[in-house]
TORDO-802367 format. One record per atom (N, C-alpha, C): residue in three letters; x, y, z. Coordinates in steps of 0.2 Angstrom, whole numbers, padded with zeros to 4 digits, always signed. Each point is the difference from the previous one (the first is absolute). Example, Ala and Ser with C-alpha at 12.3 -4.5 7.8 and 13.67 -1.06 7.14 Angstrom:
2
ALA+0066-0028+0039
ALA-0004+0006+0000
ALA+0004+0006+0000
SER-0002+0005-0004
SER+0004+0006+0001
SER-0004+0005+0003
//
This chain:
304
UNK+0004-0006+0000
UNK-0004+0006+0000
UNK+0004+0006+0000
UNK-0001+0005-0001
UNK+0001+0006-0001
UNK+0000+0005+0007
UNK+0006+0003+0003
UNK+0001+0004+0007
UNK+0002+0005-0003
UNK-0005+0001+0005
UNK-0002+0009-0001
UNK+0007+0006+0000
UNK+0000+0006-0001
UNK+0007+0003-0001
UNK+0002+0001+0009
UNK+0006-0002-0001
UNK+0005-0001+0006
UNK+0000+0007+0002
UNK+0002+0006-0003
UNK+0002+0006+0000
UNK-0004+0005+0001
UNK-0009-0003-0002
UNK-0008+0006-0001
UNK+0005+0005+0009
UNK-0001+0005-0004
UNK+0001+0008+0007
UNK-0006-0003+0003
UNK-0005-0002-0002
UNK-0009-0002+0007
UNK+0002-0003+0003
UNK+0004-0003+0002
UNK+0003-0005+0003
UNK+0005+0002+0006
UNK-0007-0001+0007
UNK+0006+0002+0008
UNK+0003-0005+0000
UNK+0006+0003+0005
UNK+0004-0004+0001
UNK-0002-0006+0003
UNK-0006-0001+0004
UNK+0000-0005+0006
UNK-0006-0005-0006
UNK+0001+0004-0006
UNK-0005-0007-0003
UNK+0004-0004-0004
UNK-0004-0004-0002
UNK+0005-0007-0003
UNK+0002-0004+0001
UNK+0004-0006+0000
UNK+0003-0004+0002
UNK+0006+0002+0002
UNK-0001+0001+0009
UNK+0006+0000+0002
UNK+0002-0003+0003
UNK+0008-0004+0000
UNK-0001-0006+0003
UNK+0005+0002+0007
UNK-0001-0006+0006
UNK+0001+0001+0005
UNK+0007-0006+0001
UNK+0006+0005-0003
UNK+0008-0005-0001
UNK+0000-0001+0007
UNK+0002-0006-0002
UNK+0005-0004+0004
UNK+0008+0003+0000
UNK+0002-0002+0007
UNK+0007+0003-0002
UNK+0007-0005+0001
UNK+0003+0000-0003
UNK+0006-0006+0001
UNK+0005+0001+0005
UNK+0002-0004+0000
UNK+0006-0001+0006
UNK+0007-0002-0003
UNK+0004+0000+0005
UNK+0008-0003-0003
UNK-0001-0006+0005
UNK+0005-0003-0002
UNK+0003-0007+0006
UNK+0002+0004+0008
UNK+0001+0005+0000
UNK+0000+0002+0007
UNK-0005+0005+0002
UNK-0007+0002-0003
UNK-0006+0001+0000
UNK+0000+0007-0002
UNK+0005+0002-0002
UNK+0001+0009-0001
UNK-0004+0001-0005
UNK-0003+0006-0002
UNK-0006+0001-0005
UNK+0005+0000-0007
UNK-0003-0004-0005
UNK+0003-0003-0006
UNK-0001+0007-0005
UNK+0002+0007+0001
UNK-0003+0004-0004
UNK+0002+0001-0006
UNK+0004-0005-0004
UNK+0001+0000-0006
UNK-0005-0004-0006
UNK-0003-0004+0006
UNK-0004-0005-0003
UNK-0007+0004+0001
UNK+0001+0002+0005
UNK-0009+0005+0002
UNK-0001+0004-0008
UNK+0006+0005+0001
UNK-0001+0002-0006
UNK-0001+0001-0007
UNK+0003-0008-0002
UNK-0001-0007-0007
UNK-0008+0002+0001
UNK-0001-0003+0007
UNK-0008-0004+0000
UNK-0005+0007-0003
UNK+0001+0006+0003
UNK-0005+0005-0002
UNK+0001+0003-0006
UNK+0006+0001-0006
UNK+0001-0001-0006
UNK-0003-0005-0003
UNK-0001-0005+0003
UNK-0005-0006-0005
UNK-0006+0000-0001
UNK-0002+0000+0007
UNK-0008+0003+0001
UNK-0001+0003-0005
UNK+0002+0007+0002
UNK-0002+0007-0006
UNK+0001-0005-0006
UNK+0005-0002-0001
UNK+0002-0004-0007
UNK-0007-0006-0005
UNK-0005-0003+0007
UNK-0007-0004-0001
UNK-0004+0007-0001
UNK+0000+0005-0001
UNK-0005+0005+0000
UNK-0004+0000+0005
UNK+0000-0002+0004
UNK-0002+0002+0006
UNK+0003+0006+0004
UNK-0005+0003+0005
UNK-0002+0007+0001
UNK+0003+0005+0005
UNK+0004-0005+0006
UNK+0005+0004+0006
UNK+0001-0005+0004
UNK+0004+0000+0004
UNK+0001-0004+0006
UNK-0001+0003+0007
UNK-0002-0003+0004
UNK-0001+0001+0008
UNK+0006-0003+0005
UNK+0005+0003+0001
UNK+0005-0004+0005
UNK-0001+0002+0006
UNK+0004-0005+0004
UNK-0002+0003+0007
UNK-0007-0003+0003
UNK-0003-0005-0005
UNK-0004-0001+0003
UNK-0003-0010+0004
UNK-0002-0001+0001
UNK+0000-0009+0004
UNK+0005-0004-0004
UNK-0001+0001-0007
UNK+0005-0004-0003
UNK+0006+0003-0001
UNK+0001+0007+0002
UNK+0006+0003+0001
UNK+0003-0001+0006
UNK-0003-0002+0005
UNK+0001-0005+0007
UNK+0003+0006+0001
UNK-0004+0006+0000
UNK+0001+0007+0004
UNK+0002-0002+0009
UNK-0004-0003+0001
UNK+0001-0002+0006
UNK+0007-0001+0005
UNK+0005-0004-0005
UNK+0008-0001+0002
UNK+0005+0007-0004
UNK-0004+0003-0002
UNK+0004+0007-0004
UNK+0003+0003+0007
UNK+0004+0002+0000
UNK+0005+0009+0003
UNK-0004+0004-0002
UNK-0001+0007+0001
UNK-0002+0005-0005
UNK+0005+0003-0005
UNK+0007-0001+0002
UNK+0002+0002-0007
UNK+0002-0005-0005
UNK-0003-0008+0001
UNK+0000-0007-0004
UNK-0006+0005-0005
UNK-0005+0002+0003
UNK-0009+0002-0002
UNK+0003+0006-0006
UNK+0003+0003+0004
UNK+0003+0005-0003
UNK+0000-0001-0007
UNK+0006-0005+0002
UNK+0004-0001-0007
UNK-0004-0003-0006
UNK-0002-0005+0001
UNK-0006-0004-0003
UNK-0002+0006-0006
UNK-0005+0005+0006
UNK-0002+0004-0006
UNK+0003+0003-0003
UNK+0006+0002+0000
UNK+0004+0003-0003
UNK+0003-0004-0007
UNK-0001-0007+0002
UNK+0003-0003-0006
UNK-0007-0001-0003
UNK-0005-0002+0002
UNK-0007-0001-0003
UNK+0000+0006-0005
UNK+0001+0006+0002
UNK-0003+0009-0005
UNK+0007-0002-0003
UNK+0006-0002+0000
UNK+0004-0001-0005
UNK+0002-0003-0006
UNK-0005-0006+0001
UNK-0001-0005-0006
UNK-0010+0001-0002
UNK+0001+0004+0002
UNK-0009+0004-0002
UNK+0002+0004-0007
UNK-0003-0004-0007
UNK+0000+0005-0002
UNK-0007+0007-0003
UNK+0000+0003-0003
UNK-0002+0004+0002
UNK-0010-0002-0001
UNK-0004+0002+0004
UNK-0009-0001+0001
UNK+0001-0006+0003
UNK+0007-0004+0002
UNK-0002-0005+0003
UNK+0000+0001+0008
UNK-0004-0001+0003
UNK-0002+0002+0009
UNK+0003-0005+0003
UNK+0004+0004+0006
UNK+0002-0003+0004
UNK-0004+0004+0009
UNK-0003-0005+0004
UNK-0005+0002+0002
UNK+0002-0005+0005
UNK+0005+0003+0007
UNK+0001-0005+0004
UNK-0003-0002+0007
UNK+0000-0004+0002
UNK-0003+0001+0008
UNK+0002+0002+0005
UNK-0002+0006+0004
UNK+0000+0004+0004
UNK-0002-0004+0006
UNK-0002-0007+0002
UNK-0001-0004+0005
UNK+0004+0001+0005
UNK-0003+0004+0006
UNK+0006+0000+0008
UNK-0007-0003+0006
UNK+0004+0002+0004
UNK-0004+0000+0009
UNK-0002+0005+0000
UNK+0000+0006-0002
UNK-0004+0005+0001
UNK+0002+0006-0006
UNK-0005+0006+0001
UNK+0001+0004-0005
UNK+0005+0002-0001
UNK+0004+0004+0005
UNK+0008+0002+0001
UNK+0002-0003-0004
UNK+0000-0007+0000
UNK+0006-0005-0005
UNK-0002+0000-0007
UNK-0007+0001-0001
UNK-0004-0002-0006
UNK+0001+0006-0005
UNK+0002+0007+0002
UNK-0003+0007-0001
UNK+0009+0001-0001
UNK+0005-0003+0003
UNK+0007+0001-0003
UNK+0000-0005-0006
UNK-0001-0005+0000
UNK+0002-0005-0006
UNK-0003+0004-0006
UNK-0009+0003+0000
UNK-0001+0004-0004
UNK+0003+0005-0004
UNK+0002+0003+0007
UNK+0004+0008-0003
UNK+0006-0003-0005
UNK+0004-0004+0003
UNK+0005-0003-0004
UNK+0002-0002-0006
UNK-0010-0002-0001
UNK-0002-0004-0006
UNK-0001+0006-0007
UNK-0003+0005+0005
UNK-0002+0006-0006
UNK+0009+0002+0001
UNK+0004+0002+0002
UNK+0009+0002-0001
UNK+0000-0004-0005
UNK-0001-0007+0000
UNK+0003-0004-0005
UNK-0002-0001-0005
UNK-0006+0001-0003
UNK-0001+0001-0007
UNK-0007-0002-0001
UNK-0003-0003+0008
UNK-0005-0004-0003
UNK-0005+0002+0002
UNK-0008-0003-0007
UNK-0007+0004-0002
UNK-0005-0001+0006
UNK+0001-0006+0004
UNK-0006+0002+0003
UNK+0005-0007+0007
UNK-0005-0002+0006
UNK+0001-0004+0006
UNK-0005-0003+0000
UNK+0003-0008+0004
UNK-0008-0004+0001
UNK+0003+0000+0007
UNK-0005+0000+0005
UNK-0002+0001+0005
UNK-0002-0004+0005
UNK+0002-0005+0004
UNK-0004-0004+0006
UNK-0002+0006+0006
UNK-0007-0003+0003
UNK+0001+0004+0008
UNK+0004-0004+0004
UNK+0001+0006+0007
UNK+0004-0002+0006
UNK+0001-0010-0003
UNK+0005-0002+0001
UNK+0000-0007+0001
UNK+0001-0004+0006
UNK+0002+0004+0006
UNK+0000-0002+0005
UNK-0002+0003+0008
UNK-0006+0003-0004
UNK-0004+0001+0005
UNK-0010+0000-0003
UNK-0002-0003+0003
UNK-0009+0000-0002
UNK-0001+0006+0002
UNK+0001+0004-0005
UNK-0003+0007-0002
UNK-0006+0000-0001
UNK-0004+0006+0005
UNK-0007+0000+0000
UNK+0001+0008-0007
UNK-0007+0001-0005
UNK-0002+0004-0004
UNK+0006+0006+0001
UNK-0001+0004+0004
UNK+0003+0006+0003
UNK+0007+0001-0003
UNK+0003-0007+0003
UNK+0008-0001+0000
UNK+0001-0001-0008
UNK-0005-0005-0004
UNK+0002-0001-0007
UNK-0001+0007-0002
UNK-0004+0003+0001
UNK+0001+0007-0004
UNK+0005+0005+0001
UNK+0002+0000+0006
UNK+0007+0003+0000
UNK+0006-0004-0003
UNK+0000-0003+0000
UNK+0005-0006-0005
UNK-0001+0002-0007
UNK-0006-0001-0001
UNK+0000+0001-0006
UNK+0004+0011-0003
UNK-0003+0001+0003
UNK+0000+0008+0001
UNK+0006+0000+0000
UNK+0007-0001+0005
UNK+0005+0000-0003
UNK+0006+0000-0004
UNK-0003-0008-0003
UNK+0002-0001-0005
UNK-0002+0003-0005
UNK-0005+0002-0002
UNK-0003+0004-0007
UNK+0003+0006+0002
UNK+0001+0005+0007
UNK+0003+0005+0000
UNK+0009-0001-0006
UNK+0002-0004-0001
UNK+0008-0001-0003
UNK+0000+0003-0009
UNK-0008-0002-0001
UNK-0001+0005-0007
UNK-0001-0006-0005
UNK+0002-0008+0001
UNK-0003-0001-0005
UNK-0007-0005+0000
UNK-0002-0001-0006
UNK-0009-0005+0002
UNK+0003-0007+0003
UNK-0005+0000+0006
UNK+0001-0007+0003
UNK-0007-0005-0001
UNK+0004-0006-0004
UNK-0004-0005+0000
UNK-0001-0003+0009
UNK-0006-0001+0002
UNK+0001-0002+0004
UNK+0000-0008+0000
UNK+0000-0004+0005
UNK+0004-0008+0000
UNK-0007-0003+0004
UNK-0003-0003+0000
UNK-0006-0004+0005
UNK+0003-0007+0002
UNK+0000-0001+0005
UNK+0006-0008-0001
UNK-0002-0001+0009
UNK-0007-0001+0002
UNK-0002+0000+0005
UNK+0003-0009+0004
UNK-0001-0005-0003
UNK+0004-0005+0002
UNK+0008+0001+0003
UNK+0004+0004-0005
UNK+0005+0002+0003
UNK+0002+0006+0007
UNK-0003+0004-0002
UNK-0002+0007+0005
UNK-0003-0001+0003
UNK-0006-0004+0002
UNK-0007+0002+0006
UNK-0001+0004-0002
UNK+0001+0006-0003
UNK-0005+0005-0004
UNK-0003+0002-0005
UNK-0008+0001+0000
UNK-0002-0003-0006
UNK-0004+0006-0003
UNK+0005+0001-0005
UNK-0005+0006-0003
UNK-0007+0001-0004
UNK-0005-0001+0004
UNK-0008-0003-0002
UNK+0001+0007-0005
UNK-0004-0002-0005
UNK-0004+0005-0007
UNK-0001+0006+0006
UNK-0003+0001+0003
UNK-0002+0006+0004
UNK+0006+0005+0001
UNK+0004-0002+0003
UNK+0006+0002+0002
UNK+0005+0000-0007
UNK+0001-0002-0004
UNK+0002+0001-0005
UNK-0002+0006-0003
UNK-0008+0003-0001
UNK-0004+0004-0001
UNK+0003+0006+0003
UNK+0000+0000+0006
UNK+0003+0005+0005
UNK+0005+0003-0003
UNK+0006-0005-0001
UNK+0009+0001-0001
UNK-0005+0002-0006
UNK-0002-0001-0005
UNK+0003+0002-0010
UNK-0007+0008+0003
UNK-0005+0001+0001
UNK-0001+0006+0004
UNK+0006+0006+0003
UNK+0004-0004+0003
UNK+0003+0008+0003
UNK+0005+0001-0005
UNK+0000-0005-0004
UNK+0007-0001-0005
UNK+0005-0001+0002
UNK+0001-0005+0005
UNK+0005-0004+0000
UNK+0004-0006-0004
UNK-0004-0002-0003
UNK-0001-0005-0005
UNK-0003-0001-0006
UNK+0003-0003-0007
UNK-0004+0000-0006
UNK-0002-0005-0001
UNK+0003-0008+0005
UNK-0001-0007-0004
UNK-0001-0001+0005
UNK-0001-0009+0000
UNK+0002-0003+0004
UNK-0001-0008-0001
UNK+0007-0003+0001
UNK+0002-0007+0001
UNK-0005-0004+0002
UNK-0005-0002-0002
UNK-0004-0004+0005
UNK+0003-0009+0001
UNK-0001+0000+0003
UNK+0005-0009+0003
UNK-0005-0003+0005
UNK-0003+0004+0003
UNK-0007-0004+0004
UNK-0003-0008-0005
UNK+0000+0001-0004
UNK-0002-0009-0004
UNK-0009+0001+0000
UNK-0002+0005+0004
UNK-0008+0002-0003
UNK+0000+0002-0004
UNK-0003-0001-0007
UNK-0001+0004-0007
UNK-0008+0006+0001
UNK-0001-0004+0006
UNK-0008+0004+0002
UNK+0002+0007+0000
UNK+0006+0001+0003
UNK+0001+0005+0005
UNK+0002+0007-0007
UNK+0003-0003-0007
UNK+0002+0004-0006
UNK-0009+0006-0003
UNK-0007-0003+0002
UNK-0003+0001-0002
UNK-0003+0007+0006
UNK+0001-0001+0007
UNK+0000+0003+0005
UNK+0006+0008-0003
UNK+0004-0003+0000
UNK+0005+0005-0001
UNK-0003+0005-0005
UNK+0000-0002-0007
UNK-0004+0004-0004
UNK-0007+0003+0002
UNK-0002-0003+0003
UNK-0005+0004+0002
UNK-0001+0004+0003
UNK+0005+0001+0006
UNK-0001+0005+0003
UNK+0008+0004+0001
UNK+0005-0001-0004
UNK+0006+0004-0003
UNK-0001+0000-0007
UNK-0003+0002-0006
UNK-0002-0001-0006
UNK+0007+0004-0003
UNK+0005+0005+0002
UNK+0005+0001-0003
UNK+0006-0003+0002
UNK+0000-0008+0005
UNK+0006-0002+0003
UNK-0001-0007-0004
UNK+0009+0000-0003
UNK+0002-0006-0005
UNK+0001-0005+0004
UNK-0002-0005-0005
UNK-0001-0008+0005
UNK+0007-0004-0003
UNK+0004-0003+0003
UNK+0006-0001+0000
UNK+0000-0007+0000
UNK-0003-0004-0003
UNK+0005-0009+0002
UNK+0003-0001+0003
UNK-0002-0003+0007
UNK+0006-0001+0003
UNK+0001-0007+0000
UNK-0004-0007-0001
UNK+0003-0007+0001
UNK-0001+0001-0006
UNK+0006-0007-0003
UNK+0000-0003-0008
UNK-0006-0006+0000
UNK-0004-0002+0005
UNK-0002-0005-0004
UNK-0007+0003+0004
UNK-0003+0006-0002
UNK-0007+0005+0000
UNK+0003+0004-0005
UNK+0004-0001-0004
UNK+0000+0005-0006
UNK-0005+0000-0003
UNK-0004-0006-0004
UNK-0004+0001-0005
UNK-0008+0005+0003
UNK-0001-0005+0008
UNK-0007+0005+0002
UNK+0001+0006+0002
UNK+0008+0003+0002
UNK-0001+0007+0003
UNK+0000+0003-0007
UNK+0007-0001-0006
UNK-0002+0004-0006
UNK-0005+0002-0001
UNK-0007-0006-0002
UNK-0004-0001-0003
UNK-0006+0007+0004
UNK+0003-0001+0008
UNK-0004+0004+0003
UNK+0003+0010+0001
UNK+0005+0001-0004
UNK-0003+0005-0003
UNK+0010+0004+0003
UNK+0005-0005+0000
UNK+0005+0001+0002
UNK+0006+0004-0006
UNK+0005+0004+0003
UNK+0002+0006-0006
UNK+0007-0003-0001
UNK+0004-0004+0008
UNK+0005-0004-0001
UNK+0001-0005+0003
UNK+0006-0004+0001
UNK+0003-0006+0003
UNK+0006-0001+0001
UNK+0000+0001+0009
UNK+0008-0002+0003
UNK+0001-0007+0001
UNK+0004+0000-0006
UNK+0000-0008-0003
UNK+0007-0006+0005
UNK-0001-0004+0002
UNK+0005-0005+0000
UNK+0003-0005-0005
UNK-0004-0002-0002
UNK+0000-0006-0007
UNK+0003+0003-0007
UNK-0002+0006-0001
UNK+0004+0003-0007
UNK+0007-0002-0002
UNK+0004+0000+0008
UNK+0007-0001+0000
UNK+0001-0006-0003
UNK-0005-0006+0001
UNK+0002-0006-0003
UNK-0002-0002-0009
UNK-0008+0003+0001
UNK-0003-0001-0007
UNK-0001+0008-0004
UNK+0003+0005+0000
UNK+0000+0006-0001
UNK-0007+0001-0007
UNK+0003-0006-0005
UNK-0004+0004-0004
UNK-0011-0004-0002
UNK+0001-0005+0006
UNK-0005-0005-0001
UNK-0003+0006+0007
UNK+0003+0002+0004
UNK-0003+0005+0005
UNK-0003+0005-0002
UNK+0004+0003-0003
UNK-0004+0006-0004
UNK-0005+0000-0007
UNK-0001-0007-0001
UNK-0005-0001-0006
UNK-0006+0000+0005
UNK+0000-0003+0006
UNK-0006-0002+0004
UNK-0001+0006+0003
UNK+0005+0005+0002
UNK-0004+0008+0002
UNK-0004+0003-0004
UNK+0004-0001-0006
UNK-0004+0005-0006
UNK-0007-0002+0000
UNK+0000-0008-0003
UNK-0008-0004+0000
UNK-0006+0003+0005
UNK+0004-0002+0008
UNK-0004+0002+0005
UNK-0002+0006-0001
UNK+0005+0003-0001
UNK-0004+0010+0001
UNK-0002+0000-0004
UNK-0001+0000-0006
UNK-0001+0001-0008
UNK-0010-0004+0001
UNK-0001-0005+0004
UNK-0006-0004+0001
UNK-0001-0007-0006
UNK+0007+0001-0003
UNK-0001-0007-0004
UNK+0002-0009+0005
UNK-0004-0002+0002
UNK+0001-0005+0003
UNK+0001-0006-0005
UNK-0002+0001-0007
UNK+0002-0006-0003
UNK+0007-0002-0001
UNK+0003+0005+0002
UNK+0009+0002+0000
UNK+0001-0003+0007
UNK-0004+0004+0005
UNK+0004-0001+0005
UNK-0001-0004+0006
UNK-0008-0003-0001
UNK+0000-0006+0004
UNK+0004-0007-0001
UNK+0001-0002-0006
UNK+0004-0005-0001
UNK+0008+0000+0001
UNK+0002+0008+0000
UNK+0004-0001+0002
UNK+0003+0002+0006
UNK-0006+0002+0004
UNK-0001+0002+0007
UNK+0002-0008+0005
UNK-0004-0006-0005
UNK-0002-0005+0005
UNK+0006-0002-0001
UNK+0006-0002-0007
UNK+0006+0000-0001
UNK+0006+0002+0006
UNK-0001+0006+0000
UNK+0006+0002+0006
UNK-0003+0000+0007
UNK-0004-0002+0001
UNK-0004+0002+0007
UNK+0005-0006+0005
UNK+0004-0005-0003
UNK+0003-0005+0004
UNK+0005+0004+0003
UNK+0003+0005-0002
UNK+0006+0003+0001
UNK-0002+0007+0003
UNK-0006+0003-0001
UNK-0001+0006+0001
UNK-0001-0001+0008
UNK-0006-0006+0000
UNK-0001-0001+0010
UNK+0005+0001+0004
UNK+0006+0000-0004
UNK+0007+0001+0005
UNK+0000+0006+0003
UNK-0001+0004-0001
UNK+0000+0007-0001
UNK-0004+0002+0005
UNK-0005-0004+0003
UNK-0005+0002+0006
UNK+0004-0006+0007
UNK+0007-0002+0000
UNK-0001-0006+0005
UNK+0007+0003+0003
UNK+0001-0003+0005
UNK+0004+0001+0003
UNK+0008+0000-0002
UNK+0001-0002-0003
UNK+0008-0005-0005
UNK-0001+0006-0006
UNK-0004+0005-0002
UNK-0001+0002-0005
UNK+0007+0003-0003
UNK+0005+0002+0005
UNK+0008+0004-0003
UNK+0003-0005-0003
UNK-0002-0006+0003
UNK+0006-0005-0002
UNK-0003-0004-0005
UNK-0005-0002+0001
UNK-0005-0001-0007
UNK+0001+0004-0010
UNK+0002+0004+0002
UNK-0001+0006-0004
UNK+0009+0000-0001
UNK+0005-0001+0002
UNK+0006+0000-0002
UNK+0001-0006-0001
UNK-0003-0006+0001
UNK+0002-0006-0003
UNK-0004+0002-0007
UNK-0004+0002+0000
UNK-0002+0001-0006
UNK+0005+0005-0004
UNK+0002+0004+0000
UNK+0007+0004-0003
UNK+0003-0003-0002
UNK+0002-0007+0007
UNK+0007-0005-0003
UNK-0001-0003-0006
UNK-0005-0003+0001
UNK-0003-0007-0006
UNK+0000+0004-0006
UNK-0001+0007-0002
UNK-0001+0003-0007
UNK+0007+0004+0000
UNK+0006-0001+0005
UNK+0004+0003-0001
UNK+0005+0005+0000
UNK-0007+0006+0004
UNK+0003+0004+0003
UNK+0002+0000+0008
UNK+0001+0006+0003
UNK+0004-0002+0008
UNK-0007+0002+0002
UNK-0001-0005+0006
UNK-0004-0001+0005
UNK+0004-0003+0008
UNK+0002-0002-0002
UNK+0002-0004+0007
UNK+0000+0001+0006
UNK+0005+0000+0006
UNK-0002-0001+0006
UNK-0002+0005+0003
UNK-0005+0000+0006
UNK-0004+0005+0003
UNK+0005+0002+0008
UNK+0001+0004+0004
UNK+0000+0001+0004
UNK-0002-0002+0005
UNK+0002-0002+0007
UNK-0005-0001+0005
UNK-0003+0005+0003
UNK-0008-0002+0002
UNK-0001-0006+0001
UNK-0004-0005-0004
UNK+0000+0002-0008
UNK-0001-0003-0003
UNK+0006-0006-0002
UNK-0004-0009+0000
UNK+0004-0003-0003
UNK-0001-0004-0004
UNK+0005-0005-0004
UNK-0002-0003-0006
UNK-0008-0003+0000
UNK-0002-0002-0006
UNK-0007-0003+0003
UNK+0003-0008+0002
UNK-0007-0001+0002
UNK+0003-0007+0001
UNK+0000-0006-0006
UNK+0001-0005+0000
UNK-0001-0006-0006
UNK-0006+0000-0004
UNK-0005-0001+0005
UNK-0006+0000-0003
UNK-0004+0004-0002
UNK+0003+0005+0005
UNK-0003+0008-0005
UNK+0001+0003-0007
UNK+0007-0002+0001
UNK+0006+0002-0006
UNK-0002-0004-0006
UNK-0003-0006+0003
UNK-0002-0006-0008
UNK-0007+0002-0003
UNK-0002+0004+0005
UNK-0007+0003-0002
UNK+0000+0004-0004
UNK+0005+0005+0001
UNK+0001+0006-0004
UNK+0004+0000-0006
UNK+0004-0003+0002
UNK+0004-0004-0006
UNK-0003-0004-0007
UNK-0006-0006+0002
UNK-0005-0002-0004
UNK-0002+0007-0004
UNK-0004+0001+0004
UNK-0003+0008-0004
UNK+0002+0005-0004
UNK+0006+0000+0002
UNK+0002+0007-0004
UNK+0003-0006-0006
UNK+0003-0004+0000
UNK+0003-0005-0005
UNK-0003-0001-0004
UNK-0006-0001+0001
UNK-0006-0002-0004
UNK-0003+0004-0004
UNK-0002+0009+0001
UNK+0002+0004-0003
UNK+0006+0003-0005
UNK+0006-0003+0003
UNK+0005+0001-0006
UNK+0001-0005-0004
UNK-0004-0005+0001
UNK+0003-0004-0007
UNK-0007+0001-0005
UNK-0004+0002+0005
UNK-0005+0002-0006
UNK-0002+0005-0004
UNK+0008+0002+0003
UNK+0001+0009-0006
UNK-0001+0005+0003
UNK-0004-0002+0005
UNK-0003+0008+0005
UNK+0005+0006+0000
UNK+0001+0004+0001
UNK+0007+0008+0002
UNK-0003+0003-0001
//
């Protein structure tokens, strides 16, 4: 099928397929930023739309701030140009969320995605100041919904709230409720609905979504982005069969093992993937034959 212009000026930065990289390591766990940088020159190179680092699958979580730093630095530097780099600003609190931002606009980049407090069960009050800071740094914040992870859960109401005082223009959804996309627009009707799991792509597209913070791109890049277009475009005869297609691999994407899942996936087509950080670690046998089956099955059957 036929993808839409990569380059249309209508096109914000926080829409489209962006995918949420993975980040490599060396044998002594140091960030592999020569390969990071390969990896976001390729992407752009599948036509796909920007990258998000720094985020779950950038296992932000064991970053330094100047590791986070750098990341983006090297992301905006193998960015070439309308390709969004759009990194996550995920801390303990606003303080740490609202510097990463500020760092982010110094370094070149179009917009932030955004978790709330992740370590503390933030009542309303406290998300809006969170958010409020971080939008104060000047660029658009995708916000992040990942209530399983966070304990805080950004119900459509409250979402309403934030894109209201203009805190925010999008938002990640990852709750796994497709109900909740229908809420949103309802009562945010100018707040972008953002893909947040790969294997709800097809019903949230279909249900009215502008982009997708993607995991799975990394592995099947151009078989990913034929099923965003399908979904949002409403052609299902495109995109259900091939929706049902990668859905063995896309599930990953919602599980626990999903970093490690997703660079085994890199490995088997080639590119670097490899070891994660603790306290992630290898999967175990039976996981790994799980994953392994699947995505192999896929590449022999031509999928990319």
């Amino acid at each position: 099928m036929n993808h839409v212009d990569r380059t249309a000026p209508a096109r914000m930065p926080w829409h489209g397929v962006i995918v949420a990289t993975s980040l490599p390591f060396d044998r002594d766990l140091a960030v592999d930023h020569g390969a990071y940088g390969d990896h976001v020159a390729w992407l752009a190179a599948q036509g796909l739309h920007g990258v998000a680092p720094n985020g779950s699958l950038g296992e932000y979580q064991t970053l330094t701030y100047e590791e986070r730093d750098r990341v983006v630095e090297t992301a905006v530097a193998h960015a070439p140009e309308g390709f969004t780099v759009m990194p996550g600003v995920g801390a303990y609190g606003a303080i740490e969320a609202r510097r990463h931002a500020l760092f982010a606009k110094d370094a070149g980049c179009q917009a932030v995605m955004c978790l709330p407090p992740n370590a503390y069960r933030a009542d309303d009050r406290a998300v809006l100041e969170h958010y409020a800071m971080v939008a104060s740094a000047g660029l658009p914040v995708t916000a992040y919904n990942n209530p399983i992870d966070t304990k805080v859960d950004l119900r459509p109401e409250l979402l309403a709230k934030l894109y209201a005082e203009g805190f925010i223009v999008a938002v990640k959804e990852f709750s796994g409720d497709v109900r909740r996309c229908y809420a949103i627009s309802e009562l945010a009707p100018g707040l972008d609905l953002i893909i947040g799991t790969d294997d709800t792509l097809l019903e949230v597209g279909v249900a009215g979504a502008k982009g997708w913070v993607a995991g799975y791109p990394q592995v099947f890049p151009r078989a990913c982005l034929d099923l965003y277009d399908a979904a949002l475009a409403g052609d299902l005869a495109t995109a259900l069969p091939l929706y049902r297609r990668l859905h063995s691999v896309l599930r990953w994407d919602s599980r626990t093992e999903f970093v490690q899942a997703i660079k085994l996936g890199q490995d088997m087509i080639g590119r670097t993937g490899g070891v994660c950080r603790p306290p992630r670690r290898p999967l175990d046998p039976e996981t790994e034959a799980v994953v392994r089956s699947a995505t192999r099955a896929l590449i022999d059957a031509g999928v990319n």
